[in-house]
MARROMI-918182 format. One record per residue (C-alpha): residue number from 1; x negated, y negated, z negated; residue in three letters. Coordinates in steps of 0.25 Angstrom, whole numbers, plus 5000, padded with zeros to 4 digits. Layout:
num, east, north, up, residuo
NUM, X, Y, Z, Ala
...
***
This chain:
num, east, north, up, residuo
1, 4407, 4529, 4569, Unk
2, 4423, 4532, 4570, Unk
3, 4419, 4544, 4577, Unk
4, 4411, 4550, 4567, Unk
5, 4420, 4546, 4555, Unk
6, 4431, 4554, 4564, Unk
7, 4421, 4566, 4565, Unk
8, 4417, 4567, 4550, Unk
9, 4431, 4565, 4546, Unk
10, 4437, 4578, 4555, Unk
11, 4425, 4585, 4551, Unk
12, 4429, 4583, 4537, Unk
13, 4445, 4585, 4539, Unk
14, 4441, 4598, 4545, Unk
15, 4431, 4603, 4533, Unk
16, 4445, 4602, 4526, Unk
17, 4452, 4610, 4534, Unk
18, 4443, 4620, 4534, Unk
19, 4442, 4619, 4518, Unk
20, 4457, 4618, 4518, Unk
21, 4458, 4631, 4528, Unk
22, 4446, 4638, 4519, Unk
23, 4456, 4635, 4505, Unk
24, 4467, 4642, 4512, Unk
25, 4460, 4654, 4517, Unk
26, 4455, 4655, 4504, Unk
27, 4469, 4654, 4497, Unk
28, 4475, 4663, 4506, Unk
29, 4465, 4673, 4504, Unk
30, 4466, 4673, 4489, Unk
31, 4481, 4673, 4492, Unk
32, 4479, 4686, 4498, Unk
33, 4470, 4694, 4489, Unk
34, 4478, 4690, 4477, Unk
35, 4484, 4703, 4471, Unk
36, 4498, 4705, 4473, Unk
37, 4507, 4703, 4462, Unk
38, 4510, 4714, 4454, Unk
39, 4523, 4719, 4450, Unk
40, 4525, 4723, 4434, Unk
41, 4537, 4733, 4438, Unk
42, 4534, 4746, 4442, Unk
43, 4533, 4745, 4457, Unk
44, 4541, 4757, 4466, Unk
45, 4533, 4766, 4476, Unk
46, 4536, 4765, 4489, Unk
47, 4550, 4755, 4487, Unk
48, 4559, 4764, 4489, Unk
49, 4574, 4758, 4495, Unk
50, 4584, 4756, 4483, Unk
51, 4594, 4767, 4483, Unk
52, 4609, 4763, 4485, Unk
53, 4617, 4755, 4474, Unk
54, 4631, 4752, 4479, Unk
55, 4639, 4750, 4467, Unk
56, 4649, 4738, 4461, Unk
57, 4647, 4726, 4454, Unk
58, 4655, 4714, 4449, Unk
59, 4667, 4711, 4441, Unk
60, 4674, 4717, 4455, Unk
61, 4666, 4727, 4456, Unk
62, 4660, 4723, 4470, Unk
63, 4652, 4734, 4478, Unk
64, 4637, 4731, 4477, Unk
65, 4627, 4737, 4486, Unk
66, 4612, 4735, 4483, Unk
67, 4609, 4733, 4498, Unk
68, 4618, 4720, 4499, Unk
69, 4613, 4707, 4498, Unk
70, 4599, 4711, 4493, Unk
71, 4590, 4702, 4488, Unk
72, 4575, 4698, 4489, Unk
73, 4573, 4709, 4472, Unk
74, 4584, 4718, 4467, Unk
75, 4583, 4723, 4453, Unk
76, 4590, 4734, 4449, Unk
77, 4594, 4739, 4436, Unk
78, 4602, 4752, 4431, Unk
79, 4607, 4751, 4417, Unk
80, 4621, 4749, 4410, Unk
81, 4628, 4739, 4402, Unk
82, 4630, 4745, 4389, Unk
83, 4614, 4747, 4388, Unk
84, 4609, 4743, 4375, Unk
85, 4596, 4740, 4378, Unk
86, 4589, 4743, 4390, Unk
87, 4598, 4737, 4402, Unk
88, 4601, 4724, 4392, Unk
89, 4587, 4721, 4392, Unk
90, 4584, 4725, 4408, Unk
91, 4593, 4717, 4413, Unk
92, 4589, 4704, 4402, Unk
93, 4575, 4704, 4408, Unk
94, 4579, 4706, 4423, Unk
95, 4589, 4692, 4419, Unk
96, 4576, 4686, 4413, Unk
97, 4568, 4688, 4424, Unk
98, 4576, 4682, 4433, Unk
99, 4577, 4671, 4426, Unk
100, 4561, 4670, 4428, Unk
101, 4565, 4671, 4443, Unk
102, 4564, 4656, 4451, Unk
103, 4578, 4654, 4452, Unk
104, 4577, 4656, 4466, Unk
105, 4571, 4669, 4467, Unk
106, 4583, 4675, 4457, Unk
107, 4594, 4675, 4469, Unk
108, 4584, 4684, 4476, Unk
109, 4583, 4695, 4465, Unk
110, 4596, 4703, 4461, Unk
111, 4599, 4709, 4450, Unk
112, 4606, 4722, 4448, Unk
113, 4611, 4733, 4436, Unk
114, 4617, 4744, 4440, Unk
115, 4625, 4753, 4429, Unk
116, 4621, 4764, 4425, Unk
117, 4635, 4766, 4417, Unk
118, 4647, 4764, 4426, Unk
119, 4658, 4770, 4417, Unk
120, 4655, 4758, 4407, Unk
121, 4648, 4749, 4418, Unk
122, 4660, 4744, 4428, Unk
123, 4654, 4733, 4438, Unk
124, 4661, 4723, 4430, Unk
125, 4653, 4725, 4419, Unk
126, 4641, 4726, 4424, Unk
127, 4643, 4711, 4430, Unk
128, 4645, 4707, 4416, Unk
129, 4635, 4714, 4411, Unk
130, 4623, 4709, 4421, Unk
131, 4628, 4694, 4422, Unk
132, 4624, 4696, 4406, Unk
133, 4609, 4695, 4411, Unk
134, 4610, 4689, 4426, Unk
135, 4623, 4684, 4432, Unk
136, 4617, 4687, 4445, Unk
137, 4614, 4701, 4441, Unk
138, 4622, 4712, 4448, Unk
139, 4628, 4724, 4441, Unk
140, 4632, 4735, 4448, Unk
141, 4641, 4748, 4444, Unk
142, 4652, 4757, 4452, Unk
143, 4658, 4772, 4448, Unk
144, 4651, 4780, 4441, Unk
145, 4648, 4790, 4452, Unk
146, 4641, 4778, 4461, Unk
147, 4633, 4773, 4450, Unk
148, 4629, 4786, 4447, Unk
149, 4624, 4788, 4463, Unk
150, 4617, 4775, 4460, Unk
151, 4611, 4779, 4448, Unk
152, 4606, 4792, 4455, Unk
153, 4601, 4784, 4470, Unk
154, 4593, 4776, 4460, Unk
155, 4587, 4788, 4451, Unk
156, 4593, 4781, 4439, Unk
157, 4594, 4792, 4427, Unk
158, 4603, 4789, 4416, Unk
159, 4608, 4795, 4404, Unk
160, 4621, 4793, 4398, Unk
161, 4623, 4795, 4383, Unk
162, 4632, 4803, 4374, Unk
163, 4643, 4791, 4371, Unk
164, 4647, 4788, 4355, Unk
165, 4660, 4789, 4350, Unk
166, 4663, 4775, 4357, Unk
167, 4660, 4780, 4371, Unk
168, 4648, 4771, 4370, Unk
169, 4634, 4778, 4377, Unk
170, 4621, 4775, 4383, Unk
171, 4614, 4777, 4395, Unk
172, 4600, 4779, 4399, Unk
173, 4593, 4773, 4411, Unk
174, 4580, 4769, 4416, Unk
175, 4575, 4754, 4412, Unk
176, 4570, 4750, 4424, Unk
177, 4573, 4741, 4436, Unk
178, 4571, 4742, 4450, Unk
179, 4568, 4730, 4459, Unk
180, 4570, 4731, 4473, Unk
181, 4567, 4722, 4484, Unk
182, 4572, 4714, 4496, Unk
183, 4573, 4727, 4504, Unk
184, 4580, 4735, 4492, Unk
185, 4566, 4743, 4490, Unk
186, 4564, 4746, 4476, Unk
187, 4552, 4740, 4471, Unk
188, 4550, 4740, 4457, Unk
189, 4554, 4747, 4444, Unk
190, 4555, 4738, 4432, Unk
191, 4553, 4743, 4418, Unk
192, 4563, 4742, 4408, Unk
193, 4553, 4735, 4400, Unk
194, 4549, 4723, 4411, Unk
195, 4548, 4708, 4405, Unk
196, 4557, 4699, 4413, Unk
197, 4542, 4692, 4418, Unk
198, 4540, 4705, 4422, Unk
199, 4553, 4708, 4430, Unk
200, 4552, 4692, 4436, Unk
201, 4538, 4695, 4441, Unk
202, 4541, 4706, 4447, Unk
203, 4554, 4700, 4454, Unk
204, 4546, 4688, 4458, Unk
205, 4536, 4697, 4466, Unk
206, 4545, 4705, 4472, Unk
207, 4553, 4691, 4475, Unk
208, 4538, 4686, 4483, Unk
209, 4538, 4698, 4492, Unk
210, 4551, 4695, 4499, Unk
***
């Protein structure tokens, strides 16, 4: 009788394991044909690699290089501190949706505007100027003549007003931000016009593929 109570409860103990085995296979198939999440950014053809950005940042005015110290996402943003609008409003929904990052997914994503106005935009300023959003948030400017072979490596057209009689002027500029990956392969193009879910979304996929 002990025998046969063994038999029928190995027999049972394995019609588990094969149901257990069957609910896996069947998770992990479902796992796989679920659709890839999709991006709400514009996503760039063929990723092409960043061009060079070697400018300065800080009060010092330290030398930054886009290729040191690269994280997992970097977002980058052109605009310039005396914007009325646009750049004010950019750079308060790339802050808020950090804020919707986990906290530990945030070191893994940097931050960066780059002016597009270096007679009024020294580095120093543009420190103050992005801490306003993000004090982790880098801003970068230099001399005129290397922002502007920034400016042209990155196809970034602007347009410099007529000034008033303050010396006061306006610049025009695109609205949107590029996010690169790990690799500094530019992956996406962010409206102007992207809700911070939207941007956070977007960051966090990019985030599950490295």
């Amino acid at each position: 009788m002990r025998n046969l109570v063994t038999r029928i409860v190995a027999r049972a103990v394995r019609g588990r394991s094969a149901l257990a085995l069957t609910v896996v296979a069947a998770g992990a198939l479902l796992v796989a044909c679920a659709p890839a999440p999709e991006f709400s950014a514009r996503v760039i053809e063929a990723a092409p690699l960043a061009p060079e950005l070697r400018l300065r940042s800080g009060a010092e005015g330290a030398p930054f290089d886009l290729r040191d110290g690269a994280p997992d996402v970097t977002v980058v943003y052109f605009g310039y501190t005396h914007c009325p609008d646009v750049c004010p409003l950019t750079m308060g929904s790339l802050a808020a949706a950090m804020r919707q990052l986990p906290e530990d997914a945030r070191d893994d994503v940097r931050v960066v505007m780059v002016t597009i106005d270096p007679d009024r935009d020294t580095p120093e300023i543009m420190a103050r100027y992005v801490a306003q959003f993000d004090r982790a948030f880098v801003g970068v400017s230099g001399p005129p003549a290397e922002v502007k072979a920034v400016l042209e490596g990155w196809r970034i057209e602007t347009t410099r007003g007529e000034a008033d009689a303050y010396g006061s002027y306006f610049m025009s500029h695109p609205a949107g931000v590029t996010v690169l990956d790990s690799r500094r392969r530019m992956r996406l193009e962010i409206p102007g016009d992207a809700s911070p879910q939207e941007i956070a979304s977007d960051l966090r996929i990019l985030l599950d593929e490295t």
